[in-house]
N, CA, C and O atoms as a GROMACS GRO file, in nm:
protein
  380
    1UNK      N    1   0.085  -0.118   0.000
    1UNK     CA    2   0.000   0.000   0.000
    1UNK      C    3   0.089   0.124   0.000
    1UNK      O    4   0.204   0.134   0.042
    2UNK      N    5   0.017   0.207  -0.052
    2UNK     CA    6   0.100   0.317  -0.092
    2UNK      C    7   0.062   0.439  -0.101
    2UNK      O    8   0.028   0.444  -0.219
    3UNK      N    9   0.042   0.558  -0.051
    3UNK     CA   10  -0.021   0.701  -0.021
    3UNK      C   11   0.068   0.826  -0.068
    3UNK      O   12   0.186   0.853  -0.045
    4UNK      N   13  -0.053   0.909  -0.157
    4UNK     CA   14   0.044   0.988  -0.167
    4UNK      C   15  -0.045   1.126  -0.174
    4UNK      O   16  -0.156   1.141  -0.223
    5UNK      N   17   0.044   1.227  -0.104
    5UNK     CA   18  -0.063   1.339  -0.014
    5UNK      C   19  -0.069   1.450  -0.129
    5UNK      O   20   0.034   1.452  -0.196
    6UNK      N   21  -0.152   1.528  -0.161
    6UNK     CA   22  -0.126   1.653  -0.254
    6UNK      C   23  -0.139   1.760  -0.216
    6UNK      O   24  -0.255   1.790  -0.188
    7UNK      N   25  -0.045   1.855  -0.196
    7UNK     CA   26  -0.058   1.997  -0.173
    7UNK      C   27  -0.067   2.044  -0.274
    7UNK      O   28  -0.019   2.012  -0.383
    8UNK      N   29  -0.159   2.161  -0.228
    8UNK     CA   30  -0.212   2.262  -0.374
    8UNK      C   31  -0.099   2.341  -0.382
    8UNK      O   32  -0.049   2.356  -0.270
    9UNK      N   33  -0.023   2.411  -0.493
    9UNK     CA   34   0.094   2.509  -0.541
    9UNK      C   35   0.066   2.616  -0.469
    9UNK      O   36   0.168   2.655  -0.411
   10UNK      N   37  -0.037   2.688  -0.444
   10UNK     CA   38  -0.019   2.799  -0.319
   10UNK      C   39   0.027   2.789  -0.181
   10UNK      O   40   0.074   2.876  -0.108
   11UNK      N   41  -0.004   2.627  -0.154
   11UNK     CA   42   0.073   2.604   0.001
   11UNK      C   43   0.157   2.605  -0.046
   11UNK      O   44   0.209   2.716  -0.032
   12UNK      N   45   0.242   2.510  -0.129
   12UNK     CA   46   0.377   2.489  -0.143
   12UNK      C   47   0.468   2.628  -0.159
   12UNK      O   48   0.578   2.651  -0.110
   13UNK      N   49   0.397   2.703  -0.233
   13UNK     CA   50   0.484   2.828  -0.223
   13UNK      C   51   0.463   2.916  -0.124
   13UNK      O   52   0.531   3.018  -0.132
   14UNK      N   53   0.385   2.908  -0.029
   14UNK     CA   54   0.385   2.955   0.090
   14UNK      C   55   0.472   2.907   0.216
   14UNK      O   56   0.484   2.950   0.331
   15UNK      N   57   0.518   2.819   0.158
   15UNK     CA   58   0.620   2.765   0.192
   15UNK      C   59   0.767   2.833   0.242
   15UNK      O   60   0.841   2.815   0.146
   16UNK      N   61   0.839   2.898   0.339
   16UNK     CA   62   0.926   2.969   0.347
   16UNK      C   63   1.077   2.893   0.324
   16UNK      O   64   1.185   2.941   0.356
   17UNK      N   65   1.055   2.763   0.260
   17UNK     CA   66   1.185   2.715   0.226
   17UNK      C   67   1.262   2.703   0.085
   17UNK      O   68   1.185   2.681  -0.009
   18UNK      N   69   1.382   2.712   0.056
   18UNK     CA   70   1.422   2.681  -0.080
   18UNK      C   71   1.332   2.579  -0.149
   18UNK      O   72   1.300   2.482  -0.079
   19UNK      N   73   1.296   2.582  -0.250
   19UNK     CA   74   1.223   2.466  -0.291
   19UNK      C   75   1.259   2.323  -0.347
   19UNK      O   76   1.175   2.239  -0.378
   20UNK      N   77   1.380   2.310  -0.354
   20UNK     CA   78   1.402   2.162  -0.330
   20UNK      C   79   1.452   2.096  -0.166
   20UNK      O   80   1.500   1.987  -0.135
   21UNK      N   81   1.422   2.196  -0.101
   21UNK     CA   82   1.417   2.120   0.066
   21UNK      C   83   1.302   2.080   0.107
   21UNK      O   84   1.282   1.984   0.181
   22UNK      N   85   1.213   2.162   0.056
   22UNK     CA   86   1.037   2.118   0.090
   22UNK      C   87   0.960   1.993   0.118
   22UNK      O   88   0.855   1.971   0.179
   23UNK      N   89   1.051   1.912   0.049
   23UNK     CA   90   0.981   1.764  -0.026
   23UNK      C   91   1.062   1.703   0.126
   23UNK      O   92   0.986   1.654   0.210
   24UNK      N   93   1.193   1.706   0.153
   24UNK     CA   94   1.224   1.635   0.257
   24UNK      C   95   1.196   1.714   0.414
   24UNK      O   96   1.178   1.652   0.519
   25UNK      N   97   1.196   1.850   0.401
   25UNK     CA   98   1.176   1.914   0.529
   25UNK      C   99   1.013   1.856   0.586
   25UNK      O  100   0.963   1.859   0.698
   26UNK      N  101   0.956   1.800   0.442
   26UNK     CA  102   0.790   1.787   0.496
   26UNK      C  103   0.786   1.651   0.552
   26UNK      O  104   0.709   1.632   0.646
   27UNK      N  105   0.874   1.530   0.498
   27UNK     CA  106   0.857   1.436   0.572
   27UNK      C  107   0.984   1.392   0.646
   27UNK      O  108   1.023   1.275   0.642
   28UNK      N  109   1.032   1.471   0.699
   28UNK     CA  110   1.092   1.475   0.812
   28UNK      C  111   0.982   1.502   0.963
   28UNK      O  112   0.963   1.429   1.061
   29UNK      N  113   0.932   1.621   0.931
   29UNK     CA  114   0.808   1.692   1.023
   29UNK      C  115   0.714   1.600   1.006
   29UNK      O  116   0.688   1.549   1.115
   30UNK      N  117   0.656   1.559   0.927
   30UNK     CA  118   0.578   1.448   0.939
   30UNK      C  119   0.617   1.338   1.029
   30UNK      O  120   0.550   1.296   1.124
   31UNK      N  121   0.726   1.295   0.993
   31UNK     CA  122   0.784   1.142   1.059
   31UNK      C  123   0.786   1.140   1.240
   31UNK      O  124   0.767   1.051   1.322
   32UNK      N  125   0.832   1.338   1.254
   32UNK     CA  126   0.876   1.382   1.368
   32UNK      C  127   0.749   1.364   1.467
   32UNK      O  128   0.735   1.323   1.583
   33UNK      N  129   0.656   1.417   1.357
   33UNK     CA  130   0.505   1.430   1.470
   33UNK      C  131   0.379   1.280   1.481
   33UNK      O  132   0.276   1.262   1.546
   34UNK      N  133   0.446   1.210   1.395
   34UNK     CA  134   0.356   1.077   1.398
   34UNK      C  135   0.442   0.997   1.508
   34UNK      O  136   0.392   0.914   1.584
   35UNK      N  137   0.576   1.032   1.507
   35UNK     CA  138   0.660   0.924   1.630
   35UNK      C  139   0.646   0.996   1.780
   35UNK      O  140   0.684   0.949   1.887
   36UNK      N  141   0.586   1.111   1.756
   36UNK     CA  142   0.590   1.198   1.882
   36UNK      C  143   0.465   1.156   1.932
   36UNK      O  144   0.446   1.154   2.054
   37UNK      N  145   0.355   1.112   1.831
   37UNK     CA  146   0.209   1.044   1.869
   37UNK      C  147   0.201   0.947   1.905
   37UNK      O  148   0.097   0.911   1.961
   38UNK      N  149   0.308   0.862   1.888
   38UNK     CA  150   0.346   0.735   1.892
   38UNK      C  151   0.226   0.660   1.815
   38UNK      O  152   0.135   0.586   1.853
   39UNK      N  153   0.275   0.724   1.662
   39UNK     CA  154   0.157   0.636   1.596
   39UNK      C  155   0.234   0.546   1.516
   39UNK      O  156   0.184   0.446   1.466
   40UNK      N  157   0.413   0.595   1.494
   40UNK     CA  158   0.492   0.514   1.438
   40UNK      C  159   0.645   0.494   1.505
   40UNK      O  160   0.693   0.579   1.580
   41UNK      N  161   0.701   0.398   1.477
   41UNK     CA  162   0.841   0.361   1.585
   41UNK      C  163   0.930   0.466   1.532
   41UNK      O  164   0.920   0.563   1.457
   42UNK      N  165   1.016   0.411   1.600
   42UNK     CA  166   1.134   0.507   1.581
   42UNK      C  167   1.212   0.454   1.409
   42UNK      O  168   1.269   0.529   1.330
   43UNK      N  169   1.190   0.317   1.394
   43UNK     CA  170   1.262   0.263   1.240
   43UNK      C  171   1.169   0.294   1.195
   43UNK      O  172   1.199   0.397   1.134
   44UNK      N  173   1.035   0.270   1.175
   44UNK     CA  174   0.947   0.341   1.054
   44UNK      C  175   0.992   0.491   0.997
   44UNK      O  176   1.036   0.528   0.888
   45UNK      N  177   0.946   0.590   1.179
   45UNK     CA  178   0.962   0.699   1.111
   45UNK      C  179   1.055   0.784   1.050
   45UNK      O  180   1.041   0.892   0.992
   46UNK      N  181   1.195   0.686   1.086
   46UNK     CA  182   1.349   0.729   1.049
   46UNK      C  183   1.303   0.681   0.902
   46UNK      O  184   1.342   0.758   0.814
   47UNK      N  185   1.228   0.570   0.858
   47UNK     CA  186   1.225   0.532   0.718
   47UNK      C  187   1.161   0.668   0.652
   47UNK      O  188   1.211   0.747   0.571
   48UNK      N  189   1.029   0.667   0.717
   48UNK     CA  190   0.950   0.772   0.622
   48UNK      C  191   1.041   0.912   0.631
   48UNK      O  192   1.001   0.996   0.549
   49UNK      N  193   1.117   0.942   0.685
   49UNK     CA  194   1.197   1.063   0.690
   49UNK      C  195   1.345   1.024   0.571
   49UNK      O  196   1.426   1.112   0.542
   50UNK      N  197   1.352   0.923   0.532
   50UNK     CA  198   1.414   0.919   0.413
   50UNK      C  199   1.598   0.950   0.474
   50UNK      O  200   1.690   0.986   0.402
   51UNK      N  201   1.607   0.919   0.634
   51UNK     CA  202   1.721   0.946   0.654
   51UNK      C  203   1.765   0.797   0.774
   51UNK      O  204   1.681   0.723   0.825
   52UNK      N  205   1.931   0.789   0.796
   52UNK     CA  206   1.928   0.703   0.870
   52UNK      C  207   1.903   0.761   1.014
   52UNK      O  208   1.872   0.875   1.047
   53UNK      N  209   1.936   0.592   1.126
   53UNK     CA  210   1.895   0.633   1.233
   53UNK      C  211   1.994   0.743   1.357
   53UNK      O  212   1.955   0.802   1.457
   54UNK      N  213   2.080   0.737   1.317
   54UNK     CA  214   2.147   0.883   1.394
   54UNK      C  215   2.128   1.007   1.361
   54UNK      O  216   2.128   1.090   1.452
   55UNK      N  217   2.109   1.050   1.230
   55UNK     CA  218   2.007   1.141   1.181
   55UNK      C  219   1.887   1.154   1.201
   55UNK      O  220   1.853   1.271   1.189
   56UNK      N  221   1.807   1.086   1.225
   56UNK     CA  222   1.708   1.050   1.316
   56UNK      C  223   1.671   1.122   1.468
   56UNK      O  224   1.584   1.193   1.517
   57UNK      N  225   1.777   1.065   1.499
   57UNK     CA  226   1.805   1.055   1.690
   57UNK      C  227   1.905   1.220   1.681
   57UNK      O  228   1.956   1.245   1.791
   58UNK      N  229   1.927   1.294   1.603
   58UNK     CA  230   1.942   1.396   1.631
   58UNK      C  231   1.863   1.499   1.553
   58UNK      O  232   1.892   1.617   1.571
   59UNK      N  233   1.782   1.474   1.482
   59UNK     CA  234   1.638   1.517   1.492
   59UNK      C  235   1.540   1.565   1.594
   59UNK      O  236   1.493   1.674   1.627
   60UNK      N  237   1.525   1.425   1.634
   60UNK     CA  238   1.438   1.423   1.747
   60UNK      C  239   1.483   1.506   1.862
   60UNK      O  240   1.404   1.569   1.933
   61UNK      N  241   1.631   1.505   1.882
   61UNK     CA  242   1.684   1.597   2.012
   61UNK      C  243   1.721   1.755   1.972
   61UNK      O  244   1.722   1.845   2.056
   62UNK      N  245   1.743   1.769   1.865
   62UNK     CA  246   1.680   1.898   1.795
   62UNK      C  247   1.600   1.971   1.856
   62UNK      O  248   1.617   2.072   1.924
   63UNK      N  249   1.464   1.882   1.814
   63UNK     CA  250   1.312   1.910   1.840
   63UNK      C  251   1.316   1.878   1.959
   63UNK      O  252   1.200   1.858   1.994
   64UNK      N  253   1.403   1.856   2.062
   64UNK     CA  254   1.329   1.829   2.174
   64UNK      C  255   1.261   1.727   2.280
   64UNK      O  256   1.226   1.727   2.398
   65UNK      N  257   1.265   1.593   2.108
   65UNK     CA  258   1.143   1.471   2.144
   65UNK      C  259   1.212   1.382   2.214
   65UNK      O  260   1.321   1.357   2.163
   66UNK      N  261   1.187   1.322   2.315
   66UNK     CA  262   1.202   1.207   2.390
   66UNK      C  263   1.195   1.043   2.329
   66UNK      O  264   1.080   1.004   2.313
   67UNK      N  265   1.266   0.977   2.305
   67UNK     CA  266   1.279   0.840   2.280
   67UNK      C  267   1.247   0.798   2.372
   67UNK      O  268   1.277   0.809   2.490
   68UNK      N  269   1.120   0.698   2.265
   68UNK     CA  270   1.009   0.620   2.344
   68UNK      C  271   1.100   0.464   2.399
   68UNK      O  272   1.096   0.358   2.338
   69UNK      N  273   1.158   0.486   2.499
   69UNK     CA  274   1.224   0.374   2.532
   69UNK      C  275   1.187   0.329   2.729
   69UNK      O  276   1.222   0.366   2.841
   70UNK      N  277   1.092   0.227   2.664
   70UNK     CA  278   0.981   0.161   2.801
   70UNK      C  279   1.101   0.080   2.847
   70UNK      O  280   1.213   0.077   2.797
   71UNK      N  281   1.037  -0.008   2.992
   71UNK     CA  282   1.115  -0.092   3.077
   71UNK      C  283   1.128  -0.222   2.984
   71UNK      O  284   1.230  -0.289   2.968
   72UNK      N  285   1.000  -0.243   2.925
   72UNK     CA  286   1.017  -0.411   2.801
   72UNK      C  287   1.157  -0.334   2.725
   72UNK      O  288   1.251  -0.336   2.804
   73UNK      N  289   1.182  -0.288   2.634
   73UNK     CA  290   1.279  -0.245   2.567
   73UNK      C  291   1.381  -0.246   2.625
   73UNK      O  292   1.468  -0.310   2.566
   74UNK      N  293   1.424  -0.182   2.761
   74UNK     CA  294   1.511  -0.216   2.848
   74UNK      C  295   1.562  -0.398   2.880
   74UNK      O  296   1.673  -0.451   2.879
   75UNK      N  297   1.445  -0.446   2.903
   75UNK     CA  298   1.469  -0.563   2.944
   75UNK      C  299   1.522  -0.639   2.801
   75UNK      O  300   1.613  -0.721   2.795
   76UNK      N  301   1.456  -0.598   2.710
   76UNK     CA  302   1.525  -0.646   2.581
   76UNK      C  303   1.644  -0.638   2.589
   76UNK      O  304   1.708  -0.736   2.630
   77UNK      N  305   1.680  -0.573   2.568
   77UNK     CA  306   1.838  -0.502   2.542
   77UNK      C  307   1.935  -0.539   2.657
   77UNK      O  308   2.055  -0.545   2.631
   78UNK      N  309   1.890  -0.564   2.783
   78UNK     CA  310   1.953  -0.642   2.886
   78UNK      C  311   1.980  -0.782   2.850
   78UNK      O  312   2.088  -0.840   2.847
   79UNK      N  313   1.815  -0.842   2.813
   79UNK     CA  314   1.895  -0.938   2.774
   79UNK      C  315   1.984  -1.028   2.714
   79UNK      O  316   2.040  -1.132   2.748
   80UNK      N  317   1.976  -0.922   2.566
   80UNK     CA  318   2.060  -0.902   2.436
   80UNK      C  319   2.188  -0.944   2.505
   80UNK      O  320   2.240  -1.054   2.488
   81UNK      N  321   2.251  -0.812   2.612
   81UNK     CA  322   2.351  -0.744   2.640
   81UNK      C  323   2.431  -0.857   2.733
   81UNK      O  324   2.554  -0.858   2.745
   82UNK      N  325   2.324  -0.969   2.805
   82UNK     CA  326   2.378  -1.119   2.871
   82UNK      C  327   2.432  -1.181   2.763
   82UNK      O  328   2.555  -1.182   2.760
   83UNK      N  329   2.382  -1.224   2.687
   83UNK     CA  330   2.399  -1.345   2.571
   83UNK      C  331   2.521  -1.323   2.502
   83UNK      O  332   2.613  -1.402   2.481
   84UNK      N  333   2.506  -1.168   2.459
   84UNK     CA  334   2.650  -1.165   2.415
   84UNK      C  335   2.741  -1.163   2.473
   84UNK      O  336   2.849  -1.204   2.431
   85UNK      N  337   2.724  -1.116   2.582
   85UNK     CA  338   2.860  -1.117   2.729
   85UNK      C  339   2.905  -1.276   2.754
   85UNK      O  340   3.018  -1.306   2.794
   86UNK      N  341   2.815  -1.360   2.729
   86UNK     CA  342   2.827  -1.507   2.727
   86UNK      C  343   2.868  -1.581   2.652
   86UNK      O  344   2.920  -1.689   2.679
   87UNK      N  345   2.848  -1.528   2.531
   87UNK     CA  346   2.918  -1.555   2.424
   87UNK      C  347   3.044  -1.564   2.430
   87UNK      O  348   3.114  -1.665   2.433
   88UNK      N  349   3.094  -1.373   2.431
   88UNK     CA  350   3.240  -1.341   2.419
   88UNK      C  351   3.312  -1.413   2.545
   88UNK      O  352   3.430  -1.444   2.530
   89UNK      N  353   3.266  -1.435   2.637
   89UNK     CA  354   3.295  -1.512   2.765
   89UNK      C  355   3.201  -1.598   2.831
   89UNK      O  356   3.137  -1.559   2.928
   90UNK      N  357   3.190  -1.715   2.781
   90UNK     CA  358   3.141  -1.811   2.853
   90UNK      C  359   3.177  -1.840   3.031
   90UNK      O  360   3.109  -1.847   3.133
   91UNK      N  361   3.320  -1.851   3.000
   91UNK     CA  362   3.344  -1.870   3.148
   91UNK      C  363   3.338  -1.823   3.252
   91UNK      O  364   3.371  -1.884   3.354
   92UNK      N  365   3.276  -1.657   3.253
   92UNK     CA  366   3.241  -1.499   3.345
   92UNK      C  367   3.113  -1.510   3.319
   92UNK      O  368   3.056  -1.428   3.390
   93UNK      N  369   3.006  -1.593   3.229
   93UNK     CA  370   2.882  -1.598   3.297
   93UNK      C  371   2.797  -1.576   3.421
   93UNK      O  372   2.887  -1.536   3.495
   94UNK      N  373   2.722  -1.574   3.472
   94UNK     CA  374   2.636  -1.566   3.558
   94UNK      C  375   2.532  -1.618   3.524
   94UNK      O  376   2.433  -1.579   3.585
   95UNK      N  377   2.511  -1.725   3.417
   95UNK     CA  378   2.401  -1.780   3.372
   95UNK      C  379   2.384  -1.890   3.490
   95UNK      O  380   2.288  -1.968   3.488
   0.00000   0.00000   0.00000
């Protein structure tokens, strides 16, 4: 599926930006305010913003926005952060 939005030529030139920044300044701000709704993740809306994710993550701190990062996510990443510790050292486990 696939969407595609149309602005009429009077917004667009009401527009106070050079006009080949428009097209990405708009879905950047877009990406910014749907992840701020938490209507999309942080990899979607880095996708729909057409940039990677450290560009992204200094976006968002730009603007201000807080990374949506809950205690599950935490615990993810903890436990990520065992396995590989277990890996690289089996024998310093705590498993």
């Amino acid at each position: 599926m696939s969407l595609q939005l149309s602005i009429p030529d009077s917004v667009l030139r009401a527009i106070r930006l050079p006009e080949q920044r428009i097209e990405q300044e708009l879905l950047c701000k877009f990406a910014v305010a749907l992840y701020t709704e938490k209507l999309l993740s942080f990899a979607k809306a880095r996708e729909l913003a057409q940039i990677d994710k450290y560009e992204f993550g200094q976006l968002l701190a730009q603007r201000q926005v807080l990374r949506h990062y809950g205690a599950e996510k935490l615990e993810d990443n903890l436990r990520y952060a065992r396995i590989e510790q277990y890996i690289a050292n089996p024998e310093f486990s705590n498993f």
